[in-house]
TIRO-2110 file (N, C-alpha, C; in Angstrom, 1 decimal):
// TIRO-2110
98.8, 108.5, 103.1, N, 1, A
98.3, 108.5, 104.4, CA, 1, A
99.3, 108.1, 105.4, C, 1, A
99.5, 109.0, 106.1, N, 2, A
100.4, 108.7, 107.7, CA, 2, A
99.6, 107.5, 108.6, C, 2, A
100.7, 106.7, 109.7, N, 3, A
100.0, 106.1, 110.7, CA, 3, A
99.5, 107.4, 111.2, C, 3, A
99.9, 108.5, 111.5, N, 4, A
99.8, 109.4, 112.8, CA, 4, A
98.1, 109.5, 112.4, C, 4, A
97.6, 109.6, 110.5, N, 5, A
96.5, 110.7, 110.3, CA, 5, A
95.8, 109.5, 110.6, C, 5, A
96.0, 108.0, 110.4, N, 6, A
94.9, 107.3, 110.9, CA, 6, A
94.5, 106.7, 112.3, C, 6, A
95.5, 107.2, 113.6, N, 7, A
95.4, 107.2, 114.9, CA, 7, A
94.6, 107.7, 114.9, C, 7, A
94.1, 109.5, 114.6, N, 8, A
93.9, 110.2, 114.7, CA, 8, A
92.2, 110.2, 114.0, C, 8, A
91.9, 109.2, 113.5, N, 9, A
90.7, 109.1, 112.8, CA, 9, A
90.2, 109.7, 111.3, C, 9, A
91.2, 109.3, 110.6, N, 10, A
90.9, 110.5, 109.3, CA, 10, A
90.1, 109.2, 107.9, C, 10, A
89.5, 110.1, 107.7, N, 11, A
88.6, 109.7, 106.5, CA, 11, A
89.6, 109.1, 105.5, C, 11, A
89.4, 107.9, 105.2, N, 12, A
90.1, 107.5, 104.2, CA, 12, A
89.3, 107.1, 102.7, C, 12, A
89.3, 107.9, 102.0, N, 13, A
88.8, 108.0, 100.6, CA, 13, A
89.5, 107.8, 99.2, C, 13, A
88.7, 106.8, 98.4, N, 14, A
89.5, 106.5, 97.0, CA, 14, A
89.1, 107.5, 96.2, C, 14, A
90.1, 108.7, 95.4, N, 15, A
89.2, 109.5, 95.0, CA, 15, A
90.0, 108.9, 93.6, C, 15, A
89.1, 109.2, 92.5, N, 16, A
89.7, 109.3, 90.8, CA, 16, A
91.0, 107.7, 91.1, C, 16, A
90.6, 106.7, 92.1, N, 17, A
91.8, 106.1, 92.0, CA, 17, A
92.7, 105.7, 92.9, C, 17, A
92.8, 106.9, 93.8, N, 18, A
94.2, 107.3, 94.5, CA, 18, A
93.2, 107.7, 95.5, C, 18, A
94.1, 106.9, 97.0, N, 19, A
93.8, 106.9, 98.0, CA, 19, A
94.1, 108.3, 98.8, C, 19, A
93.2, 108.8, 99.4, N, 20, A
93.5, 110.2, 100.1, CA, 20, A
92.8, 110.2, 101.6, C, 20, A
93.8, 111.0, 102.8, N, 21, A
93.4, 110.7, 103.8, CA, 21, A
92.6, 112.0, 104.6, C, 21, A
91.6, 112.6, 105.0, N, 22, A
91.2, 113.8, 105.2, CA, 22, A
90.9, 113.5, 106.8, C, 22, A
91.7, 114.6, 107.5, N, 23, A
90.5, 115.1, 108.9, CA, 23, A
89.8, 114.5, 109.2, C, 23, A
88.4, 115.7, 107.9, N, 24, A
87.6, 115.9, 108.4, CA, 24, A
87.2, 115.9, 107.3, C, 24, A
85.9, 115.3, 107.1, N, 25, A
84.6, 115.6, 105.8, CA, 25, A
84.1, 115.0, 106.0, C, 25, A
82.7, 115.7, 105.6, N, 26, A
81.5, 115.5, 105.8, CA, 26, A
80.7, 114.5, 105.2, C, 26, A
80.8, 115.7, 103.8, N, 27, A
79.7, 115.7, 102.8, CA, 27, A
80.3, 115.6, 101.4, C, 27, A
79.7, 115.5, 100.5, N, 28, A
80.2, 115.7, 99.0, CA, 28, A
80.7, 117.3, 98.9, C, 28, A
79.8, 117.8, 99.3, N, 29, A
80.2, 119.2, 99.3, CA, 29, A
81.4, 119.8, 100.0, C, 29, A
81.8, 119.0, 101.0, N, 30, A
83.0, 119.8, 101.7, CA, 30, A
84.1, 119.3, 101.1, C, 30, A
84.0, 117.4, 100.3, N, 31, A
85.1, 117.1, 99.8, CA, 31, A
85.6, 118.3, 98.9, C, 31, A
84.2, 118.4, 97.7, N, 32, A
85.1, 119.2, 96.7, CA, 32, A
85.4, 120.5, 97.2, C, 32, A
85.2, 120.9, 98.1, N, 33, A
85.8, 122.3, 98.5, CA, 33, A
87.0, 121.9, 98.7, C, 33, A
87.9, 121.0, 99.6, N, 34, A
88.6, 120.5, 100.6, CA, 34, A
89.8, 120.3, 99.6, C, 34, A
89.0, 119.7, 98.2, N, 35, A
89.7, 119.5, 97.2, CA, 35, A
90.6, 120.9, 96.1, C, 35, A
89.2, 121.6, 96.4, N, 36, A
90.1, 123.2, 95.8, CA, 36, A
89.1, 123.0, 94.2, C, 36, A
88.2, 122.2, 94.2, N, 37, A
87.3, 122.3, 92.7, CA, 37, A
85.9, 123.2, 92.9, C, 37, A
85.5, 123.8, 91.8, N, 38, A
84.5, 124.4, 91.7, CA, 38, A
83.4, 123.4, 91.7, C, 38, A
82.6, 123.3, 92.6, N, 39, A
81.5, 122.6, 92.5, CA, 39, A
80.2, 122.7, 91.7, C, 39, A
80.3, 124.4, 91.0, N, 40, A
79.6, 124.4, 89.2, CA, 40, A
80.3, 123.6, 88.3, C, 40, A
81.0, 122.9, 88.3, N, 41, A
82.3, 122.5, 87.2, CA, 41, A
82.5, 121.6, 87.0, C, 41, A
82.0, 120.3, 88.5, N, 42, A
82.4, 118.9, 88.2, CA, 42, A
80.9, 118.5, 88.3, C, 42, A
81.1, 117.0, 88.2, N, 43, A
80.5, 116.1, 88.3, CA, 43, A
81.0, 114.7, 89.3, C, 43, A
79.7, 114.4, 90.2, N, 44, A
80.8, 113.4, 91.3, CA, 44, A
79.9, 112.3, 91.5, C, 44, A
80.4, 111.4, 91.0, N, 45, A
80.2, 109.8, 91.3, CA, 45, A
80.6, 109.1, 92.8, C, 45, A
79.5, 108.8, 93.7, N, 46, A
79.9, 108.1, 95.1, CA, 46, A
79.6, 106.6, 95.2, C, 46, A
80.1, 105.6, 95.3, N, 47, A
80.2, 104.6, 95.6, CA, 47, A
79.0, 103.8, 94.3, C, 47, A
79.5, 104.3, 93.1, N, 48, A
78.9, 104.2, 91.7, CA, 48, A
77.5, 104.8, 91.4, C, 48, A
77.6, 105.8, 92.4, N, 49, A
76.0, 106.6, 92.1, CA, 49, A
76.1, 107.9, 91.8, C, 49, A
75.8, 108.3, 90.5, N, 50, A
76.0, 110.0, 90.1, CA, 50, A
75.0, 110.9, 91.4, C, 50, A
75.9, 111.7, 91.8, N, 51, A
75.6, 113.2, 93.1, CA, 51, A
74.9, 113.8, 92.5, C, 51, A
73.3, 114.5, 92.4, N, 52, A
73.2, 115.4, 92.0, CA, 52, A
73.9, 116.5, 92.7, C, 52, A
73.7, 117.5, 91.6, N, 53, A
74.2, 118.9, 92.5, CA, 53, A
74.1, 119.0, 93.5, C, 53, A
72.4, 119.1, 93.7, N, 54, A
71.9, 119.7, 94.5, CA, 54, A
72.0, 119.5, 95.9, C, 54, A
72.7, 118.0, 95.7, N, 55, A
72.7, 117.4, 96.9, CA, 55, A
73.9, 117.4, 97.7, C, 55, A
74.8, 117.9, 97.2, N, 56, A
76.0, 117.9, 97.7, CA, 56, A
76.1, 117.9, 98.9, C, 56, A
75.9, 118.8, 99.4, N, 57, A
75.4, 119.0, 100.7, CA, 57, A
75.2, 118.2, 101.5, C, 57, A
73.9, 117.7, 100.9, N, 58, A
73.1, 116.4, 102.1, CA, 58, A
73.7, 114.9, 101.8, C, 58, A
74.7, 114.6, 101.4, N, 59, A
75.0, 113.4, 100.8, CA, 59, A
76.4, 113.1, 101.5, C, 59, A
76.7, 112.2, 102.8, N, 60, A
77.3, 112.4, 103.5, CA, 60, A
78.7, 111.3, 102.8, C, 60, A
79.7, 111.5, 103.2, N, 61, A
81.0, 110.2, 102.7, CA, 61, A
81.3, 110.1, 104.2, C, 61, A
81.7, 108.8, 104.2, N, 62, A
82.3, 107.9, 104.8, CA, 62, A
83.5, 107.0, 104.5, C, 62, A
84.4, 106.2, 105.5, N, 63, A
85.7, 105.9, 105.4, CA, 63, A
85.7, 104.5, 104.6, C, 63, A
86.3, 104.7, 103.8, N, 64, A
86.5, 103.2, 102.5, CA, 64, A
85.7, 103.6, 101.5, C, 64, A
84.7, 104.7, 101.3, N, 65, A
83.7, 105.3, 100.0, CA, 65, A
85.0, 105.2, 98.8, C, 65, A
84.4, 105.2, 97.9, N, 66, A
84.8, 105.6, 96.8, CA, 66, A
84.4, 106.5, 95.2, C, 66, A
85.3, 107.7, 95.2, N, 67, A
84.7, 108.4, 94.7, CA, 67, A
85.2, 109.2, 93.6, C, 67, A
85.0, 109.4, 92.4, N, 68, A
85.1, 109.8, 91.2, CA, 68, A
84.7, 111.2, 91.0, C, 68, A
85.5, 111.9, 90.1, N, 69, A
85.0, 113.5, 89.9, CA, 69, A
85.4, 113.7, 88.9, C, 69, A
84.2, 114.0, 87.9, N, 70, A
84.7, 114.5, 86.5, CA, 70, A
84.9, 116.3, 86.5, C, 70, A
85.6, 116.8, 86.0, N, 71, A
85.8, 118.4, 85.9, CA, 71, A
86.0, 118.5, 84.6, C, 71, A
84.9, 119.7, 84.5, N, 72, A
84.5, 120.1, 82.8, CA, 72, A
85.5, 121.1, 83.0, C, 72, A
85.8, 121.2, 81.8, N, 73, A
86.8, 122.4, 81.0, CA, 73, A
86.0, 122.6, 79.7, C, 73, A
86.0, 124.0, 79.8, N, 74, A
85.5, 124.9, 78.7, CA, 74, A
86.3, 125.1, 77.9, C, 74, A
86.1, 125.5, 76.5, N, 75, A
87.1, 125.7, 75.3, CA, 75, A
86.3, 125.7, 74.1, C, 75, A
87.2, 125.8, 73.5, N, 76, A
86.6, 126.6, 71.8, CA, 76, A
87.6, 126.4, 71.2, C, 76, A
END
């Protein structure tokens, strides 16, 4: 994270650990877009509470949140 991105108001989130500085986000849902993950594929923990799916959406993050994403991989 830049001084400039936090002049500027940007979301600052612990994700898996590691501090990340965004824009803009909303929601659970726009992180994992924002993130580049399939949101059929993970699983996301917010400030120690499992996301359902369904909620991604409506489940808003905020600056200091912290938040965990597990991503399944298929295999055989």
């Amino acid at each position: 994270m830049t001084l400039e991105s936090k002049e500027r108001g940007a979301v600052r989130l612990t994700v898996n650990g590691e501090i990340h500085a965004f824009d803009s986000v909303r929601d659970v849902a726009e992180l994992v877009a924002l993130l580049g993950l399939d949101s059929r594929k993970v699983a996301v923990e917010l400030n120690l509470a499992i996301v359902p799916r369904s909620s991604y959406a409506l489940t808003p993050v905020a600056d200091g949140d912290r938040v965990e994403i597990v991503h399944f991989i298929g295999g055989g």
